[in-house]
Backbone and ligand atoms as CSV (ligand in chain L), in Angstrom:
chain,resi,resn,atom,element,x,y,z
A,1,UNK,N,N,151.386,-49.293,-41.998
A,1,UNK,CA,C,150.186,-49.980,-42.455
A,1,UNK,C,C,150.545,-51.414,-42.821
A,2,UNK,N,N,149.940,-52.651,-42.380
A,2,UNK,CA,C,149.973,-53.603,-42.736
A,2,UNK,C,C,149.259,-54.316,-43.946
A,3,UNK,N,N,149.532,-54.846,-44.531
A,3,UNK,CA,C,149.174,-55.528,-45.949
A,3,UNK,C,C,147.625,-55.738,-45.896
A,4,UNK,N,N,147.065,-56.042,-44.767
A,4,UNK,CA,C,145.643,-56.554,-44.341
A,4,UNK,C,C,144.958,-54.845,-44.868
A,5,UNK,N,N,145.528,-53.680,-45.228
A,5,UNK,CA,C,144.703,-52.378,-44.686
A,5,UNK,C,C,144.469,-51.784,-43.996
A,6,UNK,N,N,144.986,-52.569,-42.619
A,6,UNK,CA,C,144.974,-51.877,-41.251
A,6,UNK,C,C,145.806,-51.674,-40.554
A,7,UNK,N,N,145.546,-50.273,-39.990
A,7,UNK,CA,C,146.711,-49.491,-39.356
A,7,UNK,C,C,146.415,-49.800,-37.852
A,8,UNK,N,N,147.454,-50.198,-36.799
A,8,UNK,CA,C,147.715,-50.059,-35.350
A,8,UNK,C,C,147.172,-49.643,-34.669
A,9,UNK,N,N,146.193,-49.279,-33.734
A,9,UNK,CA,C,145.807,-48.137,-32.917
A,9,UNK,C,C,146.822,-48.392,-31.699
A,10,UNK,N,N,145.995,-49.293,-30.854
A,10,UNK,CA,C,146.500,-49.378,-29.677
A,10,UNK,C,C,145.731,-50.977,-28.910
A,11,UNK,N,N,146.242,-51.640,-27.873
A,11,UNK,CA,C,145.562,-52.650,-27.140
A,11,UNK,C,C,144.233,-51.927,-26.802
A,12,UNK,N,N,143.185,-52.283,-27.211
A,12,UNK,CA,C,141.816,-52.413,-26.739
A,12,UNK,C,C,141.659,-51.888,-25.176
A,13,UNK,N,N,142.364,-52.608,-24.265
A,13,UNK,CA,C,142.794,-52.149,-23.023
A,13,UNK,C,C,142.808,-51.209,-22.897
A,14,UNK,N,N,144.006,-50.811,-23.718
A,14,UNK,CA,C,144.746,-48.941,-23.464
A,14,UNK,C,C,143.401,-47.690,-23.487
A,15,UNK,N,N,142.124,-48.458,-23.713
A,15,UNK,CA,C,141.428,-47.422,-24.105
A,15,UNK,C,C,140.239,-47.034,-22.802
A,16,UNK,N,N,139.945,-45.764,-22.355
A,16,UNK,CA,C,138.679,-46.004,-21.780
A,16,UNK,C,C,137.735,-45.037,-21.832
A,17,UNK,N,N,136.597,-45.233,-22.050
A,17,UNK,CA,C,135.276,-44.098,-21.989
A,17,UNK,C,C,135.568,-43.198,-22.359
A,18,UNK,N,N,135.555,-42.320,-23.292
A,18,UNK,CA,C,135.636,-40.985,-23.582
A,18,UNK,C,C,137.605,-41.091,-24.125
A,19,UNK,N,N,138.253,-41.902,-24.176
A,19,UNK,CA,C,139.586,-41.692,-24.621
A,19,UNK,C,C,139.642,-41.528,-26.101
A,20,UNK,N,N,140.582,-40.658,-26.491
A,20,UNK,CA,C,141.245,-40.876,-27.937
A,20,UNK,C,C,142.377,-40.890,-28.391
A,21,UNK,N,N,142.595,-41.626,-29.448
A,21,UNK,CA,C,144.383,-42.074,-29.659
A,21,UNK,C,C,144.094,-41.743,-31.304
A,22,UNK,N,N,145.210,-40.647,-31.647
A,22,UNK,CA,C,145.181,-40.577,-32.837
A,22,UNK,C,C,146.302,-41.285,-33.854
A,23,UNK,N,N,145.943,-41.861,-34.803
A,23,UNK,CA,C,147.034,-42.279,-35.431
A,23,UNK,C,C,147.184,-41.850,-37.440
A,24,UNK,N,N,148.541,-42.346,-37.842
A,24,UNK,CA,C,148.459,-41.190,-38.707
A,24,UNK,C,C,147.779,-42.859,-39.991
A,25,UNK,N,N,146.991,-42.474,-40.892
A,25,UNK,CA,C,146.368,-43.425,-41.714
A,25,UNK,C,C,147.028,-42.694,-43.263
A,26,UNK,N,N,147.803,-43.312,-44.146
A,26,UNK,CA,C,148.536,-42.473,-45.005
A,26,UNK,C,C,148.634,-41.214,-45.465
A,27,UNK,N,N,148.499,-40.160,-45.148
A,27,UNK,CA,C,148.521,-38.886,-44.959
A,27,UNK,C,C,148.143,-38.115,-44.247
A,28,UNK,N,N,146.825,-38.408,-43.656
A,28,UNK,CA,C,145.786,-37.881,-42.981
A,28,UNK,C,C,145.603,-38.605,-41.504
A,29,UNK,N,N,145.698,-37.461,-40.441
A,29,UNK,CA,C,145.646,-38.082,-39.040
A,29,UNK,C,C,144.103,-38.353,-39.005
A,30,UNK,N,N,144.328,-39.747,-38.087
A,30,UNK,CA,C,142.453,-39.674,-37.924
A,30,UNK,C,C,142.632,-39.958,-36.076
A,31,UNK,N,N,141.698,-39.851,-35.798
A,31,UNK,CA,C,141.297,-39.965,-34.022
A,31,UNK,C,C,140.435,-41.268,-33.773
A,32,UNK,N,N,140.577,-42.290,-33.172
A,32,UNK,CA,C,140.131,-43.164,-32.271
A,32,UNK,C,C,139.587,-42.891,-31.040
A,33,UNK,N,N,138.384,-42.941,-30.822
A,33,UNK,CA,C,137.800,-42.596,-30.217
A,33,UNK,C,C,136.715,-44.063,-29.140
A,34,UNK,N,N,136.666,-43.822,-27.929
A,34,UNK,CA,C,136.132,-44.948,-27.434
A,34,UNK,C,C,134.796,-44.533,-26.741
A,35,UNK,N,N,133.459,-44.565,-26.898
A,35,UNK,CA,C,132.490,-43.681,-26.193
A,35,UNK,C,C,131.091,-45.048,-26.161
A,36,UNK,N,N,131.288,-44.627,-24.904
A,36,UNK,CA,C,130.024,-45.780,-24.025
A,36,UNK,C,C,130.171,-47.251,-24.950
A,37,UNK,N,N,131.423,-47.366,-24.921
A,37,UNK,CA,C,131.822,-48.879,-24.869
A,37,UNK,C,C,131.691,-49.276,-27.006
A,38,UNK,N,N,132.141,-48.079,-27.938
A,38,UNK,CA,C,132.160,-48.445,-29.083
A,38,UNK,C,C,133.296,-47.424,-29.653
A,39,UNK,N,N,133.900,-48.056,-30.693
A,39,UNK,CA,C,134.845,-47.801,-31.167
A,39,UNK,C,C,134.768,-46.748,-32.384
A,40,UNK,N,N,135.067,-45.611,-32.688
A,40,UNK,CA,C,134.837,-44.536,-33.871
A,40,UNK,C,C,135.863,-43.735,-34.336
A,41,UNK,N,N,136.032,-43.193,-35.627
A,41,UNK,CA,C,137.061,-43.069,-35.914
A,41,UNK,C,C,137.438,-42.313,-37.383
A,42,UNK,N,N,137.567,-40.980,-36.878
A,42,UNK,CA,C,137.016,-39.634,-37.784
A,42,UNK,C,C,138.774,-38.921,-38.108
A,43,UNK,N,N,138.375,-38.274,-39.617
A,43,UNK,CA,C,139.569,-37.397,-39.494
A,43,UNK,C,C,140.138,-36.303,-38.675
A,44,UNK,N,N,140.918,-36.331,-38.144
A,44,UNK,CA,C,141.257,-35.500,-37.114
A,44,UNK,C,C,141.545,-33.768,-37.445
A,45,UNK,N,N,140.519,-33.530,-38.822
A,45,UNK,CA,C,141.057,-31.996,-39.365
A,45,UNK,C,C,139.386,-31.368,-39.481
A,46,UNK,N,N,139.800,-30.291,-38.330
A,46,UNK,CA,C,138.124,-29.843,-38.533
A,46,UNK,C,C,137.929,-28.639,-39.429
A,47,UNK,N,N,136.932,-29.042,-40.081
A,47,UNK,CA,C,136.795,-28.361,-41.330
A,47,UNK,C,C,136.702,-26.573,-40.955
A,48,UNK,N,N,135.978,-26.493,-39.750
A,48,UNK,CA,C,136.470,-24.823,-39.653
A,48,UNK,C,C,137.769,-24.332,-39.347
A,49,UNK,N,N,138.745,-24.312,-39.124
A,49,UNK,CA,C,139.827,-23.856,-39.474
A,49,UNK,C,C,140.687,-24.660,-39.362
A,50,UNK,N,N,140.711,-26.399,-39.455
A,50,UNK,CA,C,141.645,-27.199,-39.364
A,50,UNK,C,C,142.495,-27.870,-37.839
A,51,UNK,N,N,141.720,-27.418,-36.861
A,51,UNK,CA,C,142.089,-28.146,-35.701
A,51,UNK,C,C,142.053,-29.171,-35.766
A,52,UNK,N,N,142.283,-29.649,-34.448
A,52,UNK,CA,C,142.733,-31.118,-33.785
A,52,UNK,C,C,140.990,-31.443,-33.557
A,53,UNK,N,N,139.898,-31.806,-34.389
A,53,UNK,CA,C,138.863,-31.736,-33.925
A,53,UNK,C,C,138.431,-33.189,-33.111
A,54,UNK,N,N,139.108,-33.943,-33.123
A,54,UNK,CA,C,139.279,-35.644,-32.179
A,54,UNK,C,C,139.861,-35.150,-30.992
A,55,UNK,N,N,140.628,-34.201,-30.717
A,55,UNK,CA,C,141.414,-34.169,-29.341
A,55,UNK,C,C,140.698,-33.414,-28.430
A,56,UNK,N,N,139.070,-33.091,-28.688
A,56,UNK,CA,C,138.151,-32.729,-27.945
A,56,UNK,C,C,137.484,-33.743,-27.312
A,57,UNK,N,N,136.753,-32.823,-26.230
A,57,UNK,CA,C,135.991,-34.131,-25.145
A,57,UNK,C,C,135.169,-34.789,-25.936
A,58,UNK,N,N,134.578,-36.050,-25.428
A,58,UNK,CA,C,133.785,-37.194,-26.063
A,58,UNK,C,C,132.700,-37.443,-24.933
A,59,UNK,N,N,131.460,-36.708,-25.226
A,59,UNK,CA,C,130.904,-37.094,-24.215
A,59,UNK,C,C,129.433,-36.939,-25.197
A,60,UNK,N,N,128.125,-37.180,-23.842
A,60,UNK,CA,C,127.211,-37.594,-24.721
A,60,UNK,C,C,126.012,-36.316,-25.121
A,61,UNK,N,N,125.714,-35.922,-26.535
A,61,UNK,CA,C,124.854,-35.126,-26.825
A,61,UNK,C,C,123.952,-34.713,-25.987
A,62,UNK,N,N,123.968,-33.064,-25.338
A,62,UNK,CA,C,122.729,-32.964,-25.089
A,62,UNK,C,C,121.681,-32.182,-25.781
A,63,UNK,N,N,120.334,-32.667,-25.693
A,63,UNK,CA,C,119.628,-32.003,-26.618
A,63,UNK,C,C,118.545,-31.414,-25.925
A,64,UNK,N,N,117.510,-30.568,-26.791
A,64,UNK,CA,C,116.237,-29.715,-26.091
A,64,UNK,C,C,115.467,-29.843,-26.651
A,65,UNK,N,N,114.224,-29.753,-25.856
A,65,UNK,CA,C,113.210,-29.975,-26.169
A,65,UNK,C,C,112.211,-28.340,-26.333
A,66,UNK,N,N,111.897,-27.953,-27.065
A,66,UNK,CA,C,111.468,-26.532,-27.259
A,66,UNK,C,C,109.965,-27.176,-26.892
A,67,UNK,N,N,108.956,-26.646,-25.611
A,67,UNK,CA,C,107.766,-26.854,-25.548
A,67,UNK,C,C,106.679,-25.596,-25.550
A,68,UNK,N,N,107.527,-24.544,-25.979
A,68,UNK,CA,C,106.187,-23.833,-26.544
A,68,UNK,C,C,106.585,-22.224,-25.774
A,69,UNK,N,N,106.075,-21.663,-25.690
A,69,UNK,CA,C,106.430,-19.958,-25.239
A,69,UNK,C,C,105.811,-19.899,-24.417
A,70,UNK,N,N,107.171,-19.033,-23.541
A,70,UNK,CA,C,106.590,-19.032,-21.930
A,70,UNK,C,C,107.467,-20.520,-21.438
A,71,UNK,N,N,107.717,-21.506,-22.197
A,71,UNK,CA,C,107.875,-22.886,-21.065
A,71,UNK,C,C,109.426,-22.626,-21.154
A,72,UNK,N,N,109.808,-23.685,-20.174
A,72,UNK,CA,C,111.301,-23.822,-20.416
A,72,UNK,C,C,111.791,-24.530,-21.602
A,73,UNK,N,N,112.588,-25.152,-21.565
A,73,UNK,CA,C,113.295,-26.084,-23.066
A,73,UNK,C,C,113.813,-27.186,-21.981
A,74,UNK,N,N,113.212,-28.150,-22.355
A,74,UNK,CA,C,113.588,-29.472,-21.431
A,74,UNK,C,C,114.913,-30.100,-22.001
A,75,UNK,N,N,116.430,-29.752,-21.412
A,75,UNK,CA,C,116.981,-30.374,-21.927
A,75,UNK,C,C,117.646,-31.918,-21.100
A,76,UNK,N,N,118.407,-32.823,-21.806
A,76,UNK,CA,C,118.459,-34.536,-21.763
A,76,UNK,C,C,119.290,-34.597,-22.730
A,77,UNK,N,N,120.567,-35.445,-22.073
A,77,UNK,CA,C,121.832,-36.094,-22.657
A,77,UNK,C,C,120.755,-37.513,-23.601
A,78,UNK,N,N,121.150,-37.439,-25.228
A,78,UNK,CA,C,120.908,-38.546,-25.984
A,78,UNK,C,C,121.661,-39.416,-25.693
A,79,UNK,N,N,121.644,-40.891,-26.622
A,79,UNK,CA,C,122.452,-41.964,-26.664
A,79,UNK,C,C,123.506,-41.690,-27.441
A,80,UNK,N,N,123.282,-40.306,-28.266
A,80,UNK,CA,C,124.699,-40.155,-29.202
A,80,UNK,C,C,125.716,-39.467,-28.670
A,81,UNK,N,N,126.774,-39.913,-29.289
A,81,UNK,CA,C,128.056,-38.833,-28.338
A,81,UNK,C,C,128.406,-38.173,-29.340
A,82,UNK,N,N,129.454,-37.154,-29.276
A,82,UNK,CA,C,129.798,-35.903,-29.661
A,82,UNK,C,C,131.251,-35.828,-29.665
A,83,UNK,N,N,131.917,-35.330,-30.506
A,83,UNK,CA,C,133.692,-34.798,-30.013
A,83,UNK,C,C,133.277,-33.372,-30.609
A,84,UNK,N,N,133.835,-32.760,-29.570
A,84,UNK,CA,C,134.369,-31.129,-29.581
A,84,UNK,C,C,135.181,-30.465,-29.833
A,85,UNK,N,N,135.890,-30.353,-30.921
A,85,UNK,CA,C,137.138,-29.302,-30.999
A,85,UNK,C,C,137.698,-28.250,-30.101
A,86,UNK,N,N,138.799,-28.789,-29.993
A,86,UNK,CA,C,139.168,-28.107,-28.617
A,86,UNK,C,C,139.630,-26.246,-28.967
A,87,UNK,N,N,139.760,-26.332,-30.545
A,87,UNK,CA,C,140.073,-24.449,-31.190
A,87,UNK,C,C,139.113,-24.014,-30.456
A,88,UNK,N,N,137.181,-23.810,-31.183
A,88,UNK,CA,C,136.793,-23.335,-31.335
A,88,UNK,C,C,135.261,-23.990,-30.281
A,89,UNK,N,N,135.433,-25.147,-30.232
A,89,UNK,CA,C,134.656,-26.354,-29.646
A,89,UNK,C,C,133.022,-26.700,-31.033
A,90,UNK,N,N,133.473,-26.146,-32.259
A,90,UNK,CA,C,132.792,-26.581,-33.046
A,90,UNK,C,C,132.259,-28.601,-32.777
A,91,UNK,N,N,131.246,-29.197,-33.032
A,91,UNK,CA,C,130.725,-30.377,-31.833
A,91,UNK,C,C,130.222,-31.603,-33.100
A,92,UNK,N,N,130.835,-32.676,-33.586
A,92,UNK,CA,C,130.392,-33.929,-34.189
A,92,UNK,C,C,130.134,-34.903,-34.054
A,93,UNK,N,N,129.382,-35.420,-34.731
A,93,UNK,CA,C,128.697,-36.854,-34.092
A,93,UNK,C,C,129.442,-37.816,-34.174
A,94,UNK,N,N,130.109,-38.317,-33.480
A,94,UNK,CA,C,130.984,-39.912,-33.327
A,94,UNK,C,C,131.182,-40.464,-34.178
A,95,UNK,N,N,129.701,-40.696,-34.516
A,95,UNK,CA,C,129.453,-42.095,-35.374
A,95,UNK,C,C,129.700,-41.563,-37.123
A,96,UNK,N,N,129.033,-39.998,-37.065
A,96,UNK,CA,C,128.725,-39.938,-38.795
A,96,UNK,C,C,129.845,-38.721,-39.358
A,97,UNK,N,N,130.346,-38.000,-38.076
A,97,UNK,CA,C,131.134,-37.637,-38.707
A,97,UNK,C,C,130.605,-36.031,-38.555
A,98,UNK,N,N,129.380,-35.785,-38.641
A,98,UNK,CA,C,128.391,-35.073,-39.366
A,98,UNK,C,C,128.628,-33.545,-38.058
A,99,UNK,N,N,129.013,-32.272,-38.322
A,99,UNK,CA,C,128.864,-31.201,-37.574
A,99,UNK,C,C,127.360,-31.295,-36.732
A,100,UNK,N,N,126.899,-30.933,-35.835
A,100,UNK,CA,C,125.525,-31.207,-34.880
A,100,UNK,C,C,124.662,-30.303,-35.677
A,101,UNK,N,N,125.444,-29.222,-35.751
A,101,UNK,CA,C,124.242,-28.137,-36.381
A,101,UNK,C,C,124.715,-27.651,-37.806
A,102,UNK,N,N,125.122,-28.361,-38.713
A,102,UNK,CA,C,125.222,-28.173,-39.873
A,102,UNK,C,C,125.776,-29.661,-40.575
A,103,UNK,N,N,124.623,-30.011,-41.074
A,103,UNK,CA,C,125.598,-31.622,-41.744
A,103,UNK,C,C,126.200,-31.697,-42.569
A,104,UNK,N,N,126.278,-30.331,-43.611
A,104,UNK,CA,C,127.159,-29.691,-44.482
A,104,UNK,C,C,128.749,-30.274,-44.296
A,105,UNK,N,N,129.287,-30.006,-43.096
A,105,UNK,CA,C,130.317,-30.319,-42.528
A,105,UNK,C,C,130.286,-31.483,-41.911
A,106,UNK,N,N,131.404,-32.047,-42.077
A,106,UNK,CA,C,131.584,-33.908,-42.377
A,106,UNK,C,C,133.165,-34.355,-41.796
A,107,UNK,N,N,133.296,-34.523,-41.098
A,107,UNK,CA,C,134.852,-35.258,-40.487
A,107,UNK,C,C,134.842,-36.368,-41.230
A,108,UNK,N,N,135.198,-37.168,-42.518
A,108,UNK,CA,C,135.125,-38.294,-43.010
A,108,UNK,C,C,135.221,-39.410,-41.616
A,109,UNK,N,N,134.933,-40.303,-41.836
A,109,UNK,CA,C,134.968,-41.682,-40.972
A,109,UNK,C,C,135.243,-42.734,-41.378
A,110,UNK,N,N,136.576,-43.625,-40.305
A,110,UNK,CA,C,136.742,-44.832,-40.700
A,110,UNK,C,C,136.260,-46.340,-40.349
A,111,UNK,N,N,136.295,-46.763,-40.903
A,111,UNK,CA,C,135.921,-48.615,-40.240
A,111,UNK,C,C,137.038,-48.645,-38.893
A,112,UNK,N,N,136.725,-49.034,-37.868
A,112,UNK,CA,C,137.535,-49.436,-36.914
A,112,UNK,C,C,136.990,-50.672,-36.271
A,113,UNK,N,N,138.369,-51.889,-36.594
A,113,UNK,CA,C,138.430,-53.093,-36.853
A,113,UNK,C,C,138.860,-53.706,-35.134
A,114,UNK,N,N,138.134,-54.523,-34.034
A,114,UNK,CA,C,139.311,-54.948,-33.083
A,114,UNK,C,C,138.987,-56.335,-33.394
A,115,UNK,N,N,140.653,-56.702,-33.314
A,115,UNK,CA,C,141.264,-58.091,-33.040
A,115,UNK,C,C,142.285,-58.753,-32.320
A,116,UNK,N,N,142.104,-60.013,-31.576
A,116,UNK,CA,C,142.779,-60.044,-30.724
A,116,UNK,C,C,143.044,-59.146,-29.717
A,117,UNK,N,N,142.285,-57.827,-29.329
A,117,UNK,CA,C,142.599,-57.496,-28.611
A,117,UNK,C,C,143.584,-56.403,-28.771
A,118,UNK,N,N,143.311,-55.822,-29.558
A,118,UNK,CA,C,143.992,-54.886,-30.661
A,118,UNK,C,C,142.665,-53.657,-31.431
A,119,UNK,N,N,142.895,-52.646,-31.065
A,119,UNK,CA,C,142.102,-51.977,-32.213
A,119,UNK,C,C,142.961,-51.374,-33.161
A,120,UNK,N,N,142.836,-50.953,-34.298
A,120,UNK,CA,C,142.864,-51.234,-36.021
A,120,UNK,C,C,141.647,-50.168,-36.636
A,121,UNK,N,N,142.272,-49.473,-37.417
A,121,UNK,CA,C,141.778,-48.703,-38.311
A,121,UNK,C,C,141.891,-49.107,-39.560
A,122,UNK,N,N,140.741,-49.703,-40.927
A,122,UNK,CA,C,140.883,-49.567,-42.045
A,122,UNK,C,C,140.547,-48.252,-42.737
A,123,UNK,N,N,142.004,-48.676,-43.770
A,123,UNK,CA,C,142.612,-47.948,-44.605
A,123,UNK,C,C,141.619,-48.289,-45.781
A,124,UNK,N,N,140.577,-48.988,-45.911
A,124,UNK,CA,C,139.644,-49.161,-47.147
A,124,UNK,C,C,138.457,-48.440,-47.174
L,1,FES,S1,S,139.138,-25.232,-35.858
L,1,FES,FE1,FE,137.714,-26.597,-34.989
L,1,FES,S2,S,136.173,-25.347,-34.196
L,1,FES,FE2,FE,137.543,-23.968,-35.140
């Protein structure tokens, strides 16, 4: 960790669509995550039994549309993306951290800082 608060990830470069690079932030691994061109960046311990819950795919929510009995359920990929735990494939939102179907459950989330061409995780 550097004096600034921020920890290393990787060159900005190194990263693409759906990639993640985990790095360790003083005790606790967190996951870097790169999805439709933004940077996110969650603890890497999933609260149901402690997997690698960042080292799941990163791709984009799909959701349904319930139109009534008898119809089908119209489903459509959102603008939000998702990481999946690769244990159990328990599924969180990028951005908040937040389990899809229980917000109870929370991957904390960090600030992720790029500079120069560099992405950076704060430690604040
Ligand atoms: S440990 Fe992550 S879904 Fe079970």
């Amino acid at each position: 960790m550097s004096d600034d608060g921020l920890v290393e990830v990787a060159p900005e470069a190194d990263f693409e669509d759906g990639d993640t690079k985990v790095v360790e932030v003083g005790r606790a691994e967190v996951g870097v995550m790169k999805a439709d061109g933004e940077f996110y960046a969650l603890r890497n311990q999933c609260p149901h039994q402690g997997g690698p819950a960042c080292e799941g795919l990163v791709e984009p929510r799909l959701v349904g549309e319930w139109k009534g009995p008898g119809k089908r359920v119209e489903q459509h990929y959102s603008d939000d993306y998702i990481v999946s735990c690769p244990w159990h494939g328990w599924s969180f939102d990028v951005e908040t951290g937040e389990h899809i179907g229980d917000s109870s459950y929370v991957l904390p989330s960090y600030e992720v800082v790029v500079k120069d061409g560099t992405v950076f995780v704060s430690t604040e």
